[in-house]
Each structure stands twice: as C-alpha cells, then as structure tokens.
N, C-alpha and C positions, 0 to 999 in steps of 0.2 A: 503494500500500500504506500502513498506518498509523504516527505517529511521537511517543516518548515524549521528552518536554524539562521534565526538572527545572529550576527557576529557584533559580537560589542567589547570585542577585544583591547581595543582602545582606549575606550572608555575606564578597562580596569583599571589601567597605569597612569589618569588622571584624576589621582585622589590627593586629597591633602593630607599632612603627618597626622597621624592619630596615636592616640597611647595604644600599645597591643592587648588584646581584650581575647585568650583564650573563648571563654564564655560565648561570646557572638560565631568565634568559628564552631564550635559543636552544634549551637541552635543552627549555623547556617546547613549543616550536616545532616542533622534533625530534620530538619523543614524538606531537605531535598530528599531523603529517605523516604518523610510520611506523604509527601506529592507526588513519586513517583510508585509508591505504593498502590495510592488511592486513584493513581490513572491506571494502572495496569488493571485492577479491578475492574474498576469503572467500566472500560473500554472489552474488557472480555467479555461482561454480559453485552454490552451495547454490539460489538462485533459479532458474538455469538450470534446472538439474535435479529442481525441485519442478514446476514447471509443466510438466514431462513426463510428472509422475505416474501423473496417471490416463489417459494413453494409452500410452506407454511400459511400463506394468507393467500393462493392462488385467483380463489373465485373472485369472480370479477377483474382482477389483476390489484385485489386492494393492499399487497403486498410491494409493489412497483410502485405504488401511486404515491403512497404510503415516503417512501424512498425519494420519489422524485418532489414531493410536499418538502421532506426534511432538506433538499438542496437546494430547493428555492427560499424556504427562511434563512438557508447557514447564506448564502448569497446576497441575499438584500440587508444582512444585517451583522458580516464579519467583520468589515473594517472601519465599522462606525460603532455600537451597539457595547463591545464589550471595551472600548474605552471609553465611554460614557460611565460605564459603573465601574471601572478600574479610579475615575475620578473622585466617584462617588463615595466609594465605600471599600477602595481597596484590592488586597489582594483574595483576602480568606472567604469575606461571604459572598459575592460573586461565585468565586469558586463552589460552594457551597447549594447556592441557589441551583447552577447550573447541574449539577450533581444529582440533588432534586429532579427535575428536569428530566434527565434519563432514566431515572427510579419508574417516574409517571409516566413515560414512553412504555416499560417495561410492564409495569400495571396495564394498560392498554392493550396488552397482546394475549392475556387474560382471556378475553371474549371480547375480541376483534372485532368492529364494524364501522365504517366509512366516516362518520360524525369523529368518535372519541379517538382511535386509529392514526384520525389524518389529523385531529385536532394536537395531539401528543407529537405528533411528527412535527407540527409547530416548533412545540417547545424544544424539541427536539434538535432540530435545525440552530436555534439560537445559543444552545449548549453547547453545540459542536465547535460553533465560531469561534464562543470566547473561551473554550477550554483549550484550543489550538495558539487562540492569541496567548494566553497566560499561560501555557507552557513555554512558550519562549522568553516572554519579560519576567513570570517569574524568576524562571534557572538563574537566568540572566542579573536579577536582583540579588539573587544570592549568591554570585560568583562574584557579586562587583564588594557586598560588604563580606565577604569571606577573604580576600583580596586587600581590601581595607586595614583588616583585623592582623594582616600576617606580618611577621616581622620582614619575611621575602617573598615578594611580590612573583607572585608566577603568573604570565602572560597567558598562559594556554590551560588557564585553569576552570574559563567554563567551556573548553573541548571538553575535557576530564567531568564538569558535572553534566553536561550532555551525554557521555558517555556513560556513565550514571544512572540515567533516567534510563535510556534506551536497551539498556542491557536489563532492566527490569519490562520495561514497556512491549518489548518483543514477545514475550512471552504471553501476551493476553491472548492470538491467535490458540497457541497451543490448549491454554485453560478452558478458553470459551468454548471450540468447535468440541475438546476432547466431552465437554459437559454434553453437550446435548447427542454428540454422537450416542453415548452410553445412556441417555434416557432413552432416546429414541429407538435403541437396540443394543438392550444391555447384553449381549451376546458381543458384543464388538471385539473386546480383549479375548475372548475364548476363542474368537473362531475369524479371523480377521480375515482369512479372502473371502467365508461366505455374507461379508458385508459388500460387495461388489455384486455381486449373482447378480443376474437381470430379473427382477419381477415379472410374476407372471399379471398382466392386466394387459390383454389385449387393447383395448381401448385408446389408453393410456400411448401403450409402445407406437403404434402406428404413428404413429406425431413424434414420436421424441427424437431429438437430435435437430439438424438444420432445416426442417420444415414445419416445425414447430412454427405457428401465428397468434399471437394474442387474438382472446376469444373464448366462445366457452368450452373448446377441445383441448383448450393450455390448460385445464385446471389439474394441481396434482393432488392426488388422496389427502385431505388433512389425518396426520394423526388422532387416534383416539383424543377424546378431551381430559381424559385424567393423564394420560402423559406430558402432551400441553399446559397442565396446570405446572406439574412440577417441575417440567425444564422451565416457565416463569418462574416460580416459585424459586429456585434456584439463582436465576439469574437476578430476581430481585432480591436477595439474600445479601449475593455476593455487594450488589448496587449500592445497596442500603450501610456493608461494611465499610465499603469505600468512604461514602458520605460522613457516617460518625468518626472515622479515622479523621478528618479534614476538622470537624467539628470539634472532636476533643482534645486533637496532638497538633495540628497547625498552629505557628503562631501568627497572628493580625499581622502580616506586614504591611506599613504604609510605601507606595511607590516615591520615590524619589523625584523633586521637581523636574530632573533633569531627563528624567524615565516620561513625564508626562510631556514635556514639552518636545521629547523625541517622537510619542505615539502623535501626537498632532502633526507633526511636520509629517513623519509617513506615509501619512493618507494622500499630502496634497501630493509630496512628491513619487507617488504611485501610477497615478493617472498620469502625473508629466512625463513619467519613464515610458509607460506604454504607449503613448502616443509620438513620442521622437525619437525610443531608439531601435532601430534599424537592426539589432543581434536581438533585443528582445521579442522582435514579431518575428524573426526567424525561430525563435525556441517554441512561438504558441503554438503550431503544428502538431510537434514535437507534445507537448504535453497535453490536447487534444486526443493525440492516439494514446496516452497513457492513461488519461481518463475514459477514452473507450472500451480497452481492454479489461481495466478493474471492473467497470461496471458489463460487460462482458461474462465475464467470469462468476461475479455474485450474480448477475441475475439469469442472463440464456445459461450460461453453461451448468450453472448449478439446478436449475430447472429441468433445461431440454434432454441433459445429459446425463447427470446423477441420479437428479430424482427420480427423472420420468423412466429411466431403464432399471437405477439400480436402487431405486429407493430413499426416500426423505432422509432414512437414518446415514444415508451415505455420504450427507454431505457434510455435516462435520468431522468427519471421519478423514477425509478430502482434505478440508481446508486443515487440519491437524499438522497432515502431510506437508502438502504447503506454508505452513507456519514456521516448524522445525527446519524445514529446509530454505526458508527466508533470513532465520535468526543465525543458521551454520554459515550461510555465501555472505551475510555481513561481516564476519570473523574473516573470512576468505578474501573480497575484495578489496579489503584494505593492506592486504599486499600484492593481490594486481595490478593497482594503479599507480604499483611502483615501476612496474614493466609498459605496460601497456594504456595508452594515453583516453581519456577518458568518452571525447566524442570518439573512438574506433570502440571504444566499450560497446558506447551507445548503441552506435552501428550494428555491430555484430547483434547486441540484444533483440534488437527492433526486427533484423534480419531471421530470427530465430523465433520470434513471438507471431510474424506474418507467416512463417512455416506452420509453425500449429494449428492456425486458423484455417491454411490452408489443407491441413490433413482433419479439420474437424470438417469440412464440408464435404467429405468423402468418408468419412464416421458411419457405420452403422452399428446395430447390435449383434451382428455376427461378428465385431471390431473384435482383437485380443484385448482382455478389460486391465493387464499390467501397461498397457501405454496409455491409458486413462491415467491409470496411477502414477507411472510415468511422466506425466504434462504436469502432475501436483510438483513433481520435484523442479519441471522446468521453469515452470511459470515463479512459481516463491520465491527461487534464484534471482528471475527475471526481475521480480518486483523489487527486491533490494536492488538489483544492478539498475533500475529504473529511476528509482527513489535518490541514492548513492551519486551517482552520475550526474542527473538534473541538478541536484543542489549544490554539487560540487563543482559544477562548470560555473552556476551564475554565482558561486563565492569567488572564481575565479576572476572573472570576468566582470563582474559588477560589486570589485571588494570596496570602489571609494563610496557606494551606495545600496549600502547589500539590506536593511533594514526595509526600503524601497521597492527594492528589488525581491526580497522572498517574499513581502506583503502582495505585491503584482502577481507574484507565480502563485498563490495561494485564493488569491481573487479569482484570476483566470483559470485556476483548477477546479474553484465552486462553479463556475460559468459551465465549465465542460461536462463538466457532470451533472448538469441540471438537463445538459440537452442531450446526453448519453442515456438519461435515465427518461427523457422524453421521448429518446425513439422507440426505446423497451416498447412503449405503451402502444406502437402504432406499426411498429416494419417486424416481418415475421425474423427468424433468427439467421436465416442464408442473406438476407438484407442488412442485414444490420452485418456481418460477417464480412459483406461485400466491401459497405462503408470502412470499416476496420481497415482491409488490407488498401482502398484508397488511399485513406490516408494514410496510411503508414507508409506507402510509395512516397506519397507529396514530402512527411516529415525525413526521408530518410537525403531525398533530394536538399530540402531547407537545413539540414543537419551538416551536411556537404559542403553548400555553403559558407555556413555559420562557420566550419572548420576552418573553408579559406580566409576568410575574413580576421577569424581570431589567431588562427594556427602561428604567426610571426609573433604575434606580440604574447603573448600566453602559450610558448615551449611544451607546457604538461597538461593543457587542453584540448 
C-alpha cells in the first residue's frame, strides 16, 4: 500500500541551547511507542475489514460504494480538515476523535445497509486524512524535541523514528487479514491448501474472474451472520484497544508555532507545485497506475478471483501472504537501491505488475491455484517497491520542498482513488484490467522521461 514521509531534517538542527532533560527523551520514546502501537491496531481492523468490502457487502455493490464514499470525504477534506483541529486542540484528541471514527465504521459493518454503511464511510474518510496527516507531524514532533533534549544532536534521527513506527505498522496486514481468515474458516492453519479449493457454486463461478460486471451476478455469498458478528466483534475489540491506549498512555502534545505555521504554508505551496512543475505531472501517471492496481486488487481481484472461485475465507488468507511478503522486500530493498537506481526499480516493477494483469485476463478456474498464491508474493513485493520508490524519488528530487511535495503526492493519490474506486462501480473487471495496463504503458513512457530529465542532476535516481 502507499506511504507519506515528510523530511524535517533540518528543522532538527535549528534549535536553541536547552539544558539536557533525560525525562522528555523517554516521554519522546513513550509517545512514539504508544502511537505506533495504537496505528498498527487501529489500521489492522480498518485494513482487515476494507479488503472485505466488496465481497462481504457485495449486494448491491454497497461494499464498493461504501469505499468509494470513504475517498471522496479522505479527498475533500485531507489537506484542510485535520489542521484545522491540529490548531485547535492539538495533537492527542484529534487523534483520538479520529480513532473513534473507525471504531463507528467498524460498528456499521454489524448489519450493513446503504444509510448507516455509507454514513460511517463518512466518518471514515475524514479519519483516514488526518490520521495520515498526524502520522507525519507527529513523529516529526517528536524527533524534533527528542533532538532538543540530547546532548548530541543526530541529524537522521527521525529516519530512525520513522523507522520505528513502520516496523510496527507493517504488521497490521499480517494481524488483520490472518483474523478474519481464521473466523471465516477456522480450518485455515490445519489445512492450508484446502483454503484455495475452488467452490462449488455454479452460479457464482461462471462470472468469476475477468468477466465478472457489476450487477446483481457480482454478488458473493455473505457469510453466515454469526461469523460476521464476531470477525466485527473482533475487529472492534482490537479498534477500541487502540483508542484507550491513545486515551490513557499518550501525552497532550501541543504542536509547535513553527509546526503550524509550516502546515499552513503547505497547503498553499501544494497546489503551486502541481500546477508548475513539469517532473511532478510527469510522476501523476505514475501514481494513477499505483492507485489503480491497489484498488484492483482489494476490490476485482479479491472479489472476481478469490472469493468468487475460492471462497470469502480466502481472502484474508491472500492478503496475509501479501502482507508478510510486503514487510520481508522492505528489509530487502533497502539494499537494492544500493545497486540498482530507483526509477529502473520502478521500471522493472511497473513492467512486472502489467504482466500479471496480463496473465489474469487469461485466468480461468482450470488456472494452477499456487500462481494465484504466487501473485500474493509478487504483488506485496511490488507494493513496497511501489510505495519505497515513489517516495524516495520525490525526497530526491523535491528535497528543497518535500513537505509540498509529499502533501501533492498524497492529495493526488486520494484523487486517484476516488476515480479507481469509481470505475469499480460501472466497467466490468476485463475493462477496468484494460485501463490498468493503459496506463501503465503511458506511466512507464512519463517515467522514461522523468529519468531523462532528472537522471544528470540526481546520479541515484
């Protein structure tokens, strides 16, 4: 999935002398500990239970809509919304409220229907914005008086709490999909290839795969209702642990004038980026198909392909795969990009991702069902080399304005996926597949150039 990292490395090493205060460095430790805790949580039920979507709430497609509601509020309300209450009230209850927020998402999925569903997707949407935003300013806060507090100043000390959070935060893929796989069919661990078997439901199969069309033929079997109860019940468990961790162990921090007066300039200077620079409309392509294939993946593929051949329980079983092998190639490519230069990364990725799509459109259920399982390993790779790459070209590339510059990439990533999760709703899955490997032609050509363009001045881009 994709990942925003403001660089405020600068910032650290413009402090004034202070006396050295032990105390504030372990609260700063503390604080990053219980934040990165209470996202990993957080975000496992929330992730669990979005890649269920559009098979879990099939009828109608109120599971897509659902999805496409929650990116049209994270859109209209990410880069104004949560510094408004960062002004207001800080860092903890924001956080807090937001937290909430996904709890009542999670209650909604209870006993689904189009009002309360889409109304929670709301809420929804506006928790994601600023939970994304305050992942960044916070760390960010806390590396600056962690920093403060030391007698030696280390420059690269929020890579290290970045590092931090993420090495916790990867892990929410693994917790969440392995939860519901094993409600869903708790046979999982005992018997793990007969979680693959293709179903028998004639109905069903005759559609699954690339001719699958939204409509009432896409619908997948809802699980029993007492299963449903307790994979919510679970995830609202965990939701709710997160929330009182933030509640009882976070301390109130106030943001710094110089933190507010940053987020304000941001915003203006976001829109001024996108509309003048020339390397950043080459990169929208570019993260266009990345936002196609995520939502790809969680919705056609985990629908047309899992569910509807091998069963609802299969798909966090799936994304499990995917997870673990997302969290290993992040260990991995951080010493590839010692060798190998990051847009050829790209490249190759992009080139590897347009192959798959092209072998799923030739998918059927006679398929061998281990290159199913197969594509979990490739794709979770992918998605770190996707996530890894992007962020790392515009740190590159846009380091005298990167605060600007990841806010633009994080705007225009809600955009893309408001209209990614738009077409769900209307182009059958071989259409939407088609779109895919489009673009991904056009972005591998704007990649190309964006190489030539940068490749002299930036050596390891």
């Amino acid at each position: 999935m994709s990942i925003d990292m403001s660089n405020e490395t600068d910032a650290l090493n413009n402090h004034d002398k202070q006396v050295y205060d032990p105390k504030v460095k372990r609260s700063c430790l503390k604080n990053l500990i219980v934040f990165s805790i209470a996202y990993l949580l957080q975000f496992s039920a929330a992730n669990g239970l979005s890649n269920l979507q559009s098979s879990l709430n099939s009828r109608e497609n109120l599971g897509v809509t659902s999805l496409l509601v929650c990116s049209v509020s994270f859109t209209a309300t990410c880069l104004f919304l949560p510094n408004i209450m960062l002004q207001m009230a800080g860092f903890k209850w924001p956080l807090v409220i937001c937290n909430a927020f996904v709890s009542c998402y999670i209650c909604a999925n209870f006993k689904a229907n189009f009002i309360v569903l889409l109304s929670a997707s709301i809420f929804l949407g506006i928790a994601l914005g600023a939970l994304w935003t305050y992942q960044g300013t916070f760390i960010a806060h806390l590396a600056h008086e962690f920093n403060k507090n030391s007698e030696s100043k280390n420059p690269n000390i929020l890579v290290k709490f970045f590092g931090i959070f993420f090495i916790l935060f990867q892990l929410n893929q693994l917790i969440g999909n392995m939860i519901s796989s094993l409600v869903l069919n708790p046979q999982t661990l005992k018997n793990f290839a007969n979680s693959f078997i293709i179903v028998s439901n004639e109905s069903a199969n005759s559609s699954c795969g690339k001719n699958e069309c939204p409509g009432p033929t896409s619908v997948i079997p809802r699980p029993d209702d007492d299963k449903v109860y307790v994979l919510c019940s679970i995830y609202l468990g965990i939701s709710l642990i997160a929330l009182f961790s933030l509640v009882f162990f976070l301390d109130n921090h106030k943001p710094d004038q110089d933190d507010l007066e940053k987020v304000s300039k941001t915003v203006k200077e976001t829109f001024k980026l996108l509309l003048t620079s020339v390397e950043k409309l080459l990169l929208l392509p570019i993260l266009g198909f990345y936002a196609l294939i995520i939502t790809f993946v969680t919705v056609e593929f985990a629908r047309s392909f899992i569910a509807c051949a091998y069963g609802i329980h299969s798909i966090g079983l799936w994304f499990v795969i995917w997870g673990v092998s997302s969290s290993i190639f992040s260990i991995i490519i951080g010493h590839l990009v010692k060798y190998i230069r990051k847009t050829n990364m790209l490249l190759i990725g992009m080139v590897i991702q347009c192959s798959s799509i092209i072998y799923l459109l030739f998918w059927s259920l006679d398929s061998i069902v281990y290159i199913i399982i197969f594509l979990a390993v490739v794709l979770g790779c992918l998605d770190t080399l996707n996530a890894t790459c992007i962020n790392a070209i515009i740190g590159d590339v846009f380091h005298d304005k990167l605060s600007s510059a990841y806010a633009a990439n994080r705007f225009c990533m809600s955009l893309f996926f408001l209209t990614a999760f738009s077409l769900s709703e209307v182009l059958c899955v071989y259409q939407k597949m088609y779109t895919i490997l489009t673009l991904g032609a056009i972005s591998i050509v704007c990649l190309i150039i964006f190489k030539l363009r940068v490749g002299k001045s930036f050596k390891n881009v």
